[in-house]
C-alpha positions as CSV (number, residue, x, y, z in Angstrom):
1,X,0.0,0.0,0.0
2,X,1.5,3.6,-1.2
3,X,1.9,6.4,1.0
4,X,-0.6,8.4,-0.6
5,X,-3.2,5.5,-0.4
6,X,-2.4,5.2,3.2
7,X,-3.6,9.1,3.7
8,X,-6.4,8.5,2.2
9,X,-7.2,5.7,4.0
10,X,-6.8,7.2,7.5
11,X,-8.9,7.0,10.6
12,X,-9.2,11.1,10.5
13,X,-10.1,10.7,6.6
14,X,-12.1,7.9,7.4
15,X,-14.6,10.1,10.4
16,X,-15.2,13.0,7.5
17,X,-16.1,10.5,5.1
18,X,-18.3,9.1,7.5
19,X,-19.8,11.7,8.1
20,X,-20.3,14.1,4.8
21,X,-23.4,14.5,3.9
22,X,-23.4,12.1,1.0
23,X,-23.5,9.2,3.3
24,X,-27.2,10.5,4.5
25,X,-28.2,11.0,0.8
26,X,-27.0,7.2,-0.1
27,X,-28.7,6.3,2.6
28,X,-32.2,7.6,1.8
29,X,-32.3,6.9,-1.4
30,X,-34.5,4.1,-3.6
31,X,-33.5,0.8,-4.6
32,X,-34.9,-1.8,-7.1
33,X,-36.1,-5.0,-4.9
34,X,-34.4,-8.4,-6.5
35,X,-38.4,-9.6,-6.9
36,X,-41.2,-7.9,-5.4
37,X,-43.1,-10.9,-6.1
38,X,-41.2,-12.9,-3.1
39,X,-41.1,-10.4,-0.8
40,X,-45.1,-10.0,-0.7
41,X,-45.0,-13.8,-0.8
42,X,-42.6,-14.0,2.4
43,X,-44.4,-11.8,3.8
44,X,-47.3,-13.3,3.2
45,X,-46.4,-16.1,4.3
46,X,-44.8,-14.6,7.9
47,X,-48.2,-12.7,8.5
48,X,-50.1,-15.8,8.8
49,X,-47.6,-18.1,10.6
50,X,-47.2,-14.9,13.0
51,X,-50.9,-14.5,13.2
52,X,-52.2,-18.5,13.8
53,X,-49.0,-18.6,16.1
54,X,-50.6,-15.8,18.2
55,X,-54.3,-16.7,18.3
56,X,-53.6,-20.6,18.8
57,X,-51.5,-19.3,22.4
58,X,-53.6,-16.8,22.8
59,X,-56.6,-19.0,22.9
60,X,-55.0,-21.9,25.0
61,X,-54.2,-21.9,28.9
62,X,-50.7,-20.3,27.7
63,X,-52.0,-17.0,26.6
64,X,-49.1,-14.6,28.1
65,X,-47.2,-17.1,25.6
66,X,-48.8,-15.6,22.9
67,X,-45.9,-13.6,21.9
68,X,-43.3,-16.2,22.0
69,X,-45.1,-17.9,19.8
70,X,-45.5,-15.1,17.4
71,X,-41.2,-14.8,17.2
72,X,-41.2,-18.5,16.3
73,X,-43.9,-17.8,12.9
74,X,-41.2,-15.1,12.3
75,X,-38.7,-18.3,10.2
76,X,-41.1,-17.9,7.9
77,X,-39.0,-15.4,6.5
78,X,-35.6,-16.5,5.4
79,X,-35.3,-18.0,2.3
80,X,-37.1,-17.1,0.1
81,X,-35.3,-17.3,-3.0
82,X,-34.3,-20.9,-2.1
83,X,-35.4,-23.9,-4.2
84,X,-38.5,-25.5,-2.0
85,X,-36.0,-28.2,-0.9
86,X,-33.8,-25.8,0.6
87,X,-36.1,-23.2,1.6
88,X,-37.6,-26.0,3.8
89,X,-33.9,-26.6,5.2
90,X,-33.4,-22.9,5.9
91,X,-37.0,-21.9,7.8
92,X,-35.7,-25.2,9.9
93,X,-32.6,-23.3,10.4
94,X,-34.4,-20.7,11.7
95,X,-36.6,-22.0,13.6
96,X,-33.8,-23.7,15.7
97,X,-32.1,-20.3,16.1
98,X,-35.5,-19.0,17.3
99,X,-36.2,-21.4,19.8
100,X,-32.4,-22.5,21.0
101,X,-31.7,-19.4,22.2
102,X,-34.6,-18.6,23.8
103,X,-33.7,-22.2,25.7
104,X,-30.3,-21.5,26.7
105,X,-31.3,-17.7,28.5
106,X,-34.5,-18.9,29.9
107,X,-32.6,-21.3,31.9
108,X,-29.9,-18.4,33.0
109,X,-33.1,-16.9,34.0
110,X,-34.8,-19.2,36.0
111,X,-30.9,-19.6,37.8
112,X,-32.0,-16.0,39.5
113,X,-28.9,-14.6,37.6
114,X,-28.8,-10.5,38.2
115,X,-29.5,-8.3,35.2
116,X,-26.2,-7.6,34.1
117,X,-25.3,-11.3,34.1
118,X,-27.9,-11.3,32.1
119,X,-27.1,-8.8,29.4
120,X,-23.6,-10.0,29.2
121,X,-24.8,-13.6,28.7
122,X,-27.1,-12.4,26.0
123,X,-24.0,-10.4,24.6
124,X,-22.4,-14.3,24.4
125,X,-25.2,-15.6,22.4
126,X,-25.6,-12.7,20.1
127,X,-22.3,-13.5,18.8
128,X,-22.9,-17.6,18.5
129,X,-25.9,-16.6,17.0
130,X,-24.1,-14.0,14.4
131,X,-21.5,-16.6,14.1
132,X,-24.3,-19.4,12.9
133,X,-26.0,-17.0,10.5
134,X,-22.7,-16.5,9.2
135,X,-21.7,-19.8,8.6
136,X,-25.1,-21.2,7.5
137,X,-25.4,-18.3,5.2
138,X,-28.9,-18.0,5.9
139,X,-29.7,-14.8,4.7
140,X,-31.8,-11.7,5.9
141,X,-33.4,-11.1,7.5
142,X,-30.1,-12.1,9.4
143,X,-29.0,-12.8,13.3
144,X,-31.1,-9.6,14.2
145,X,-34.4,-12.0,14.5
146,X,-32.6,-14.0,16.7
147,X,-31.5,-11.7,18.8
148,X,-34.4,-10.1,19.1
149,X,-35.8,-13.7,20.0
150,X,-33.7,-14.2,22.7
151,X,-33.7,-10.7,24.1
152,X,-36.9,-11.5,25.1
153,X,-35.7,-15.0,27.6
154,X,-33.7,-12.5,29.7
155,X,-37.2,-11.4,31.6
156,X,-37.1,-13.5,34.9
157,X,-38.8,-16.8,35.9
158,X,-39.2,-18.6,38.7
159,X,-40.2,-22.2,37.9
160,X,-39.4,-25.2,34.9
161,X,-43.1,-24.9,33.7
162,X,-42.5,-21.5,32.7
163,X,-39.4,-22.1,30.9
164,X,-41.2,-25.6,29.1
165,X,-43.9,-22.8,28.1
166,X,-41.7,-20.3,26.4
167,X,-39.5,-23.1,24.6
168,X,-43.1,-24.6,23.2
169,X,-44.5,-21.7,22.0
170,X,-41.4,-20.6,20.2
171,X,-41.2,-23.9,18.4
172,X,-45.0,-24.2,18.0
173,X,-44.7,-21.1,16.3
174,X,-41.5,-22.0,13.9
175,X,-43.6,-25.3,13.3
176,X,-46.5,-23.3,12.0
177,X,-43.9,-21.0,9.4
178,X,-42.9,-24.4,8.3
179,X,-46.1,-25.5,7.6
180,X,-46.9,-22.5,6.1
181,X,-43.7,-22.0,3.7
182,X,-44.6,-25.5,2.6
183,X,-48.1,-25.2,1.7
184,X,-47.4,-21.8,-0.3
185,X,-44.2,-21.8,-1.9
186,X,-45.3,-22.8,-5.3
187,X,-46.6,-19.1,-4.8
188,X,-42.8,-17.8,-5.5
189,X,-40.8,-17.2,-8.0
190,X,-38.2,-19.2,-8.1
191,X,-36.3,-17.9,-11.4
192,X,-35.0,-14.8,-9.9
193,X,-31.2,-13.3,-10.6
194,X,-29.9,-11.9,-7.7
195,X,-26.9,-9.2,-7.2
196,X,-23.6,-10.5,-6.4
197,X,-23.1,-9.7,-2.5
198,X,-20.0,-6.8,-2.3
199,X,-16.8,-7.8,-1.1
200,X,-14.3,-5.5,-0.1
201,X,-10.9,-7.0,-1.9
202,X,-8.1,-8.3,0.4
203,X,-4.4,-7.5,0.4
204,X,-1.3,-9.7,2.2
205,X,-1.9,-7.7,5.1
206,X,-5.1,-8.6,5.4
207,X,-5.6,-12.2,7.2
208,X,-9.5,-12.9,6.0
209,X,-11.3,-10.7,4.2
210,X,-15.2,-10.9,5.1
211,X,-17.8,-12.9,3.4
212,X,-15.6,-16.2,4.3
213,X,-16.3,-18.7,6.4
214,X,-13.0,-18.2,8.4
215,X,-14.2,-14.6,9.1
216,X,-17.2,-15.7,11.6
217,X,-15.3,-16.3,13.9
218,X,-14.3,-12.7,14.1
219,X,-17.5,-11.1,13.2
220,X,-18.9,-13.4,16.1
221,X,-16.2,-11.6,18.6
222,X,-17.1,-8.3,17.4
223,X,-20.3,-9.2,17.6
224,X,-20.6,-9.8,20.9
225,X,-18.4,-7.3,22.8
226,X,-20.3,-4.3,21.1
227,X,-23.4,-5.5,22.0
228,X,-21.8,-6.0,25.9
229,X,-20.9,-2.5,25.5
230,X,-24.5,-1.0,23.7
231,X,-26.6,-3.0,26.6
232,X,-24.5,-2.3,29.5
233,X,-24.3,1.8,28.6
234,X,-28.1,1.7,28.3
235,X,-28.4,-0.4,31.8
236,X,-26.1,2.1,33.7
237,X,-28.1,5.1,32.2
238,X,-31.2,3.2,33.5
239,X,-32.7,2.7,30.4
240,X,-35.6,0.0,31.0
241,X,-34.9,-1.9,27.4
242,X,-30.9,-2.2,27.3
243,X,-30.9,-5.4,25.5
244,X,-33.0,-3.2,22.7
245,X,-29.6,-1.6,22.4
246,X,-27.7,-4.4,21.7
247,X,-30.1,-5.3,18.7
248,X,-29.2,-1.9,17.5
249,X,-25.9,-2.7,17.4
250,X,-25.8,-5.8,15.9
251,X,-28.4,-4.8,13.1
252,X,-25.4,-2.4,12.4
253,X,-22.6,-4.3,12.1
254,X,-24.7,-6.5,9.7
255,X,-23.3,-4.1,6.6
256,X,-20.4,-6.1,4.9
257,X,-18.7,-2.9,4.4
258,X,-18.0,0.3,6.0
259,X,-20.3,2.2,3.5
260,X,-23.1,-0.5,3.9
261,X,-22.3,-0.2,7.9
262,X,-22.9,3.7,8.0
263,X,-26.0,3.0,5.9
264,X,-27.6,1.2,8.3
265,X,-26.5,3.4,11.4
266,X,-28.6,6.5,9.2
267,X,-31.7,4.0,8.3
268,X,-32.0,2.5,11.5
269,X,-32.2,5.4,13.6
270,X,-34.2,7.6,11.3
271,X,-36.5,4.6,10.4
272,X,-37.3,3.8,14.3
273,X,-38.0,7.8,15.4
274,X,-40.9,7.6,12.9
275,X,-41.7,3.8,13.9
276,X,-41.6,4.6,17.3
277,X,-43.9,7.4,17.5
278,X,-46.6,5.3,14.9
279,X,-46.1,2.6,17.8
280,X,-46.7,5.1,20.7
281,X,-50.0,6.6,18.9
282,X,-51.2,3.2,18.7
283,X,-50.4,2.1,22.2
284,X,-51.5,5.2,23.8
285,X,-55.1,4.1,22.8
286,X,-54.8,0.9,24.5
287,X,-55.7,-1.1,21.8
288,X,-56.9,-4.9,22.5
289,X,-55.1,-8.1,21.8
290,X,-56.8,-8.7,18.8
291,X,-56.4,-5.1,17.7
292,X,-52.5,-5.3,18.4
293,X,-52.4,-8.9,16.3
294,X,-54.2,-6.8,13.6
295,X,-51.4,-4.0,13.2
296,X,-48.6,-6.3,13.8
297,X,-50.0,-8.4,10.7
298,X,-50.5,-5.2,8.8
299,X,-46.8,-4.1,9.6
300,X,-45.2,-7.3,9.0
301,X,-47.1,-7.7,5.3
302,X,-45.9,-3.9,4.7
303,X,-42.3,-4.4,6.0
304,X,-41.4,-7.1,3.4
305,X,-43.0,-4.9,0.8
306,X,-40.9,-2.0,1.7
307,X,-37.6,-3.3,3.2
308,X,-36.3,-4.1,-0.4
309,X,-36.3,-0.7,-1.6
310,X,-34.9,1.4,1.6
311,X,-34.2,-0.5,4.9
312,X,-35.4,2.8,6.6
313,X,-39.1,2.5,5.4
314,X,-38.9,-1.2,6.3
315,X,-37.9,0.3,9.6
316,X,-40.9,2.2,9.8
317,X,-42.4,-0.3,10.1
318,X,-40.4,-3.1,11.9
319,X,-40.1,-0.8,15.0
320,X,-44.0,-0.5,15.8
321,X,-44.5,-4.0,14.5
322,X,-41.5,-5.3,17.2
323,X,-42.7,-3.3,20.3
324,X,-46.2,-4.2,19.5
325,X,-45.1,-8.1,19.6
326,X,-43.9,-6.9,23.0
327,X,-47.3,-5.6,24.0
328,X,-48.8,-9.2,23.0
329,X,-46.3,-11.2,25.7
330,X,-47.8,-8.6,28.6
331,X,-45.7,-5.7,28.8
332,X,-47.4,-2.3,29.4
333,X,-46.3,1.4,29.5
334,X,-46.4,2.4,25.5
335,X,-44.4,6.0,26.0
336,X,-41.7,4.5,27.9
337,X,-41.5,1.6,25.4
338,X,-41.6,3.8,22.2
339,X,-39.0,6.2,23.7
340,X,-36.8,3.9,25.0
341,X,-36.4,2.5,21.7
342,X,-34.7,5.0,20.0
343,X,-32.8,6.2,22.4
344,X,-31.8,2.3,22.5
345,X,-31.3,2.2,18.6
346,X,-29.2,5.4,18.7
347,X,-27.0,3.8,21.2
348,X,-26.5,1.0,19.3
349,X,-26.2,2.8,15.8
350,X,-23.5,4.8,17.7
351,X,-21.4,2.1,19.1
352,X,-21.8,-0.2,16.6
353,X,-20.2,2.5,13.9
354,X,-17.8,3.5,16.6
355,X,-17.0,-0.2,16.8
356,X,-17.0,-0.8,12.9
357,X,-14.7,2.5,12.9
358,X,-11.8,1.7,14.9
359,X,-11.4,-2.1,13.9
360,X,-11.8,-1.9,10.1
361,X,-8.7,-2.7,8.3
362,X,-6.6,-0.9,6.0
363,X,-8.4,-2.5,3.4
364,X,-11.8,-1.8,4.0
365,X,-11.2,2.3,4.9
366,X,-9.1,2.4,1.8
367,X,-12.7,0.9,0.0
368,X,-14.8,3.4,1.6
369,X,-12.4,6.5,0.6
370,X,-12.7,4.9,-2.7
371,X,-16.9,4.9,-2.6
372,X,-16.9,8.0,-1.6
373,X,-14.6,9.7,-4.4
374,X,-16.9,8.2,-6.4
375,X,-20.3,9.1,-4.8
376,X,-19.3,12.8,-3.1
């Protein structure tokens, strides 16, 4: 690497790229969906597992499991540019990574560990789980869902039923989006070209460049400390949703580059101050259960719509649509829930670019300078 490339490639070069102005612009404008078609069927097909999920707790003697079982009906959205074979293998996938972790922290939880125990054991899993996702190459939505699923084992319990309960209802529900995906995927298109993923090139000094399997092991690291770091910061501020920070974090570092990485910081957080405040109107009015089931399957038919052609619309509305799920497992207080959700997300935008920042490589700073000659 020249001289002059290695000043252009600079952490100090690097922060006024980041922030220019042009970043925000990339990061609101339009794309063209690889097939609209499969995203209205995935979603689709995630709007009823989600919603018989919901109803089939909510009308059984487990009704505060109702929301558990609405995560598990959320596999029903990888894969769906798979052949049927291996779209069946991949909603399995899923499914697993729903209900696993859910497993593994309810039983932390019902051990009576303290909160941050807690957030740092979640931290752990976040990582296995990005590692897994990584490895299996299973596609968006990505580890996010995951986390987000076992974000919500971290809420205490005292006794083995309860833990049996939440590990059931997950599965029931990642049963039902395999059911589903089965009995509807003729309904997608199956001929679709897709873009070739980026890649950010790799010189000798760099050991693995990302997008390998050798790198999960490394993205699951990075993975996991900056979501210690997000949660914990939001726990000592006395936020009452610090694992909501950690999912901010991660959903981050989910760009395979550092443009695609300050992308998502912008979309995240603008998407969720708008989604948060369509989630606080409609909590405010204290809507029923069926009436919350109704606007989460309304907002997770729209978000697959959407998502494809700016991730900040599809986080419009994925934010309402993921503190509503909340509402269905019991929780109450809609203002403090709405605005501790972006000041969660902003934490974790801001760590995880921080993060992202100060570990790139050479190579990857030296491929943003070079996106934004291009795009400034």
């Amino acid at each position: 690497m020249t001289n002059p490339e290695r000043t252009v490639a600079s952490h100090g070069q690097m922060l006024m790229q980041t922030l220019a102005p042009a970043r925000l612009r990339e990061s609101l404008s339009l794309n063209r969906p690889s097939s609209v078609r499969n995203a209205t069927v995935a979603g689709m097909q995630a709007t009823i597992a989600v919603v018989i999920a919901a109803i089939a707790l909510h009308l059984s003697p487990w009704s505060h499991m109702a929301g558990f079982a609405a995560l598990g009906g959320m596999a029903a959205l990888f894969g769906r540019f798979a052949s049927p074979s291996k779209r069946r293998s991949m909603v399995f996938t899923a499914g697993c990574l729903l209900t696993t972790p859910v497993a593994v922290l309810s039983s932390f939880a019902l051990l009576g560990i303290n909160p941050v125990g807690m957030l740092l054991l979640l931290s752990l899993v976040a990582g296995l789980l990005a590692a897994v996702a990584h490895r299996t190459q299973i596609g968006a939505p990505g580890a996010v869902i995951f986390v987000f699923a076992a974000s919500a084992a971290i809420s205490p319990i005292t006794t083995g039923a309860e833990w049996a309960e939440r590990v059931f209802a997950t599965g029931a529900g990642a049963l039902i989006a395999m059911i589903v995906c089965t009995l509807t995927d003729r309904l997608r298109d199956l001929d679709v070209s897709l873009p070739a993923p980026p890649t950010v090139a790799a010189s000798p000094s760099t050991a693995v460049p990302p997008l390998t399997p050798g790198y999960a092991p490394q993205f699951a690291a990075r993975v996991a400390v900056c979501a210690a770091i997000s949660s914990l910061i939001a726990y000592a501020m006395g936020w009452s949703h610090p694992a909501w920070a950690s999912i901010g974090a991660i959903a981050i570092l989910q760009g395979v580059h550092l443009p695609g990485t300050i992308h998502r910081a912008w979309q995240r957080t603008l998407g969720t101050i708008v989604g948060a405040f369509i989630a606080w109107l409609i909590l405010s009015a204290h809507p029923s259960f069926w009436q919350i089931l109704l606007v989460v399957a309304i907002f997770q038919f729209i978000t697959e719509i959407i998502i494809g052609y700016n991730y900040a619309l599809g986080q419009m509305a994925i934010t309402p649509m993921a503190l509503l799920m909340t509402a269905l497992s019991g929780h109450s207080g809609a203002t403090d829930m709405a605005v501790s959700r972006i000041y969660d997300t902003a934490l974790g935008a801001l760590v995880g670019i921080v993060f992202a920042l100060v570990l790139s490589s050479l190579d990857e700073r030296l491929h943003l300078a070079r996106h934004h000659s291009r795009k400034h």
